[in-house]
VEXDREN-2710 file (C-alpha; in Angstrom, 1 decimal):
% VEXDREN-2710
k/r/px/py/pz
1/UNK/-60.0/-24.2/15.4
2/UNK/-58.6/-25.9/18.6
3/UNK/-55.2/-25.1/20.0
4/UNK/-53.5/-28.0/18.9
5/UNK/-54.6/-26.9/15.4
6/UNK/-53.6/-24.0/15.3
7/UNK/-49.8/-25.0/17.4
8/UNK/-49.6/-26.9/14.2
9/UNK/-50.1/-23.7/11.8
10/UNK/-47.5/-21.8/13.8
11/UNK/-44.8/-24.1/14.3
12/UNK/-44.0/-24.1/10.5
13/UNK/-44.3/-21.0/9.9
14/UNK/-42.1/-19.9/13.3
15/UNK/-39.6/-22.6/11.5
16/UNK/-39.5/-20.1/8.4
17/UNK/-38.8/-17.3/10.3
18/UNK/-35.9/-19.2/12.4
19/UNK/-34.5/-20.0/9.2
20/UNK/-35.0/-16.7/7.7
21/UNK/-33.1/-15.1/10.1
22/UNK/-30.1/-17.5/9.9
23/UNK/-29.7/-17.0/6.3
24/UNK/-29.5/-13.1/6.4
25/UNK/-26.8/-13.8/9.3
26/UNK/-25.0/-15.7/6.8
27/UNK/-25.7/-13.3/3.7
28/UNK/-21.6/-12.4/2.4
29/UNK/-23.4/-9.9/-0.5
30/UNK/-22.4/-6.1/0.5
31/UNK/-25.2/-4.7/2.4
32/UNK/-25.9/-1.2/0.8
33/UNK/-27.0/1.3/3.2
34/UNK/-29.6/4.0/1.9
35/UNK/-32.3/6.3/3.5
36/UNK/-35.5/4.6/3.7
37/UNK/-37.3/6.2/1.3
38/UNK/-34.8/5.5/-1.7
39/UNK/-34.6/2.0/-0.6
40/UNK/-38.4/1.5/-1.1
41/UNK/-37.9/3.5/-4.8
42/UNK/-35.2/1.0/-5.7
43/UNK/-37.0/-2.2/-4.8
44/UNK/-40.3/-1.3/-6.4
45/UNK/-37.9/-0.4/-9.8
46/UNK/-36.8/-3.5/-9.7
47/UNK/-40.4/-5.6/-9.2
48/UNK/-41.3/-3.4/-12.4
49/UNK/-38.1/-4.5/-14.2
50/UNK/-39.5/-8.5/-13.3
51/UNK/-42.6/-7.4/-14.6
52/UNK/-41.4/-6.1/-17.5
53/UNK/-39.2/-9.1/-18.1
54/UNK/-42.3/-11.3/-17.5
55/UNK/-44.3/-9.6/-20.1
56/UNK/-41.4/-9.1/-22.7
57/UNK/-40.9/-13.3/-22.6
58/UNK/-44.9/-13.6/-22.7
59/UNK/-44.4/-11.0/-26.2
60/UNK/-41.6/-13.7/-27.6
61/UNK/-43.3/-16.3/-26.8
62/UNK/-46.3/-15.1/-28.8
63/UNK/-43.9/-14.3/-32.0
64/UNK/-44.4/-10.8/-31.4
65/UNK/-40.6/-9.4/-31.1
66/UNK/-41.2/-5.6/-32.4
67/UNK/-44.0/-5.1/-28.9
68/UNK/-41.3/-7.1/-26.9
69/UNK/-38.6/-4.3/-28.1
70/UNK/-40.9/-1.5/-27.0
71/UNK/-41.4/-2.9/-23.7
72/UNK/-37.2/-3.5/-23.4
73/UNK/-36.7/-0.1/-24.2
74/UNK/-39.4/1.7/-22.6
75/UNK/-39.3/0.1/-19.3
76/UNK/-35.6/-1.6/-18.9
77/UNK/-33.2/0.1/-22.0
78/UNK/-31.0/3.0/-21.6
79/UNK/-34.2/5.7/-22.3
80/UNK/-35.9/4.7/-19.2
81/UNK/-33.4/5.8/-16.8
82/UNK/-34.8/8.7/-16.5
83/UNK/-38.2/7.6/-15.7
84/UNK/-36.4/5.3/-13.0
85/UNK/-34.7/8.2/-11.2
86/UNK/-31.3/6.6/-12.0
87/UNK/-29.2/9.8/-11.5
88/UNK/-30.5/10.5/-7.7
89/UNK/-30.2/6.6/-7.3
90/UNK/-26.9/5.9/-8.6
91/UNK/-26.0/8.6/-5.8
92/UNK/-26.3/6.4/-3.0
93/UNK/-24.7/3.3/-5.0
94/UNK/-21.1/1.6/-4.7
95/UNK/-19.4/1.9/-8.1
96/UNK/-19.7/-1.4/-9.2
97/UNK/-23.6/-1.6/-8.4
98/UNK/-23.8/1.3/-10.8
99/UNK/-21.4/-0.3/-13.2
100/UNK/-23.9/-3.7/-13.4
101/UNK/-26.8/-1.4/-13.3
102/UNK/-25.7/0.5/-16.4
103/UNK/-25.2/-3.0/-18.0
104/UNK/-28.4/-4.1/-17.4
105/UNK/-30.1/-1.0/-19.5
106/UNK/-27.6/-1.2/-21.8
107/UNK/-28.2/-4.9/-22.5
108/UNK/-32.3/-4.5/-22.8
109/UNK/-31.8/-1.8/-25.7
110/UNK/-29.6/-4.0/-27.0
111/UNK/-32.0/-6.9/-26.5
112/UNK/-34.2/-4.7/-27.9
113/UNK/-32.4/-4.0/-31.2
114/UNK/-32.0/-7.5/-31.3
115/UNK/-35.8/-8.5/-31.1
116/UNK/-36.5/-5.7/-33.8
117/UNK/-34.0/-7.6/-36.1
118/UNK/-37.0/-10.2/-36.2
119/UNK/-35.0/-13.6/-35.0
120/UNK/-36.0/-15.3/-32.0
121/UNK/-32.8/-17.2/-30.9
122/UNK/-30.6/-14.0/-31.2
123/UNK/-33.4/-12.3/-29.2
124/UNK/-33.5/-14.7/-26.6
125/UNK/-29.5/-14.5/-26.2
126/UNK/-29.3/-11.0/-25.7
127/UNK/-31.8/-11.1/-23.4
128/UNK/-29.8/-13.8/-21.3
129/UNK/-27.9/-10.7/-21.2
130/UNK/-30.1/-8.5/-18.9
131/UNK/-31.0/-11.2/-16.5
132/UNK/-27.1/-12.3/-16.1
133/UNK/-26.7/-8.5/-15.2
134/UNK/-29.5/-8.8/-12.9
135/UNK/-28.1/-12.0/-11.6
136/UNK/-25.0/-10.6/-11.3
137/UNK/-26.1/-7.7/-9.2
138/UNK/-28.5/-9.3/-6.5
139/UNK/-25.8/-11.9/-6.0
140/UNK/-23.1/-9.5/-5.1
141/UNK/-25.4/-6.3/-3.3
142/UNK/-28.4/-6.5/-0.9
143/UNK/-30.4/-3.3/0.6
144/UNK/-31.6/-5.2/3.7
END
């Protein structure tokens, strides 16, 4: 690869960096401060509760609503707080991060009360409800 080929890799990606860098100077949401180690816990929760969501749509869209409840509750609904390490979490957390967390569980066991009901479109509104607590919370807190 010659110099000017590779000049033409970097620039771009030295662009996205630039910009990067702009955008968390320019981030209003409140920047939560927690040790390094709970941070890590808290982000890796969350990438499970996208995978979770992933495969709970993949469940409805296969017509099978009962599996897609299981997944809600096991993974996202009230009963897995405890697998989630909510208590130490919620520790380090301004109020009303903990107050749109708690929503967010308590909207997939709803969800997933819904889904065991056995109607799609109710299913698919409640959960609306989980991701606009989800959407709620990453618009108004950041970690980094």
């Amino acid at each position: 690869m010659t110099t000017k080929s590779k000049l033409r890799l970097i620039g771009p990606i030295l662009a996205l960096f630039s910009l990067s860098a702009a955008q968390a100077a320019d981030d209003q949401r409140e920047l939560v401060q927690m040790p390094t180690m709970m941070q890590e816990h808290m982000l890796a929760n969350m990438r499970d509760h996208l995978a979770s969501l992933n495969m709970i749509l993949a469940k409805l869209a296969a017509g099978e609503l009962d599996e897609a409840a299981e997944i809600a509750e096991s993974r996202l609904g009230v009963s897995s707080l405890e697998s989630h390490g909510a208590s130490h979490m919620a520790q380090v957390m301004p109020k009303e991060m903990q107050q749109v967390g708690t929503s967010m569980h308590r909207a997939a066991s709803n969800f997933a009360l819904k889904a065991q009901e056995g109607e799609v479109l109710p299913a698919y509104g409640a959960l609306a409800e989980v991701t606009a607590a989800c959407v709620a919370c990453h618009s108004a807190f950041r970690v980094r």
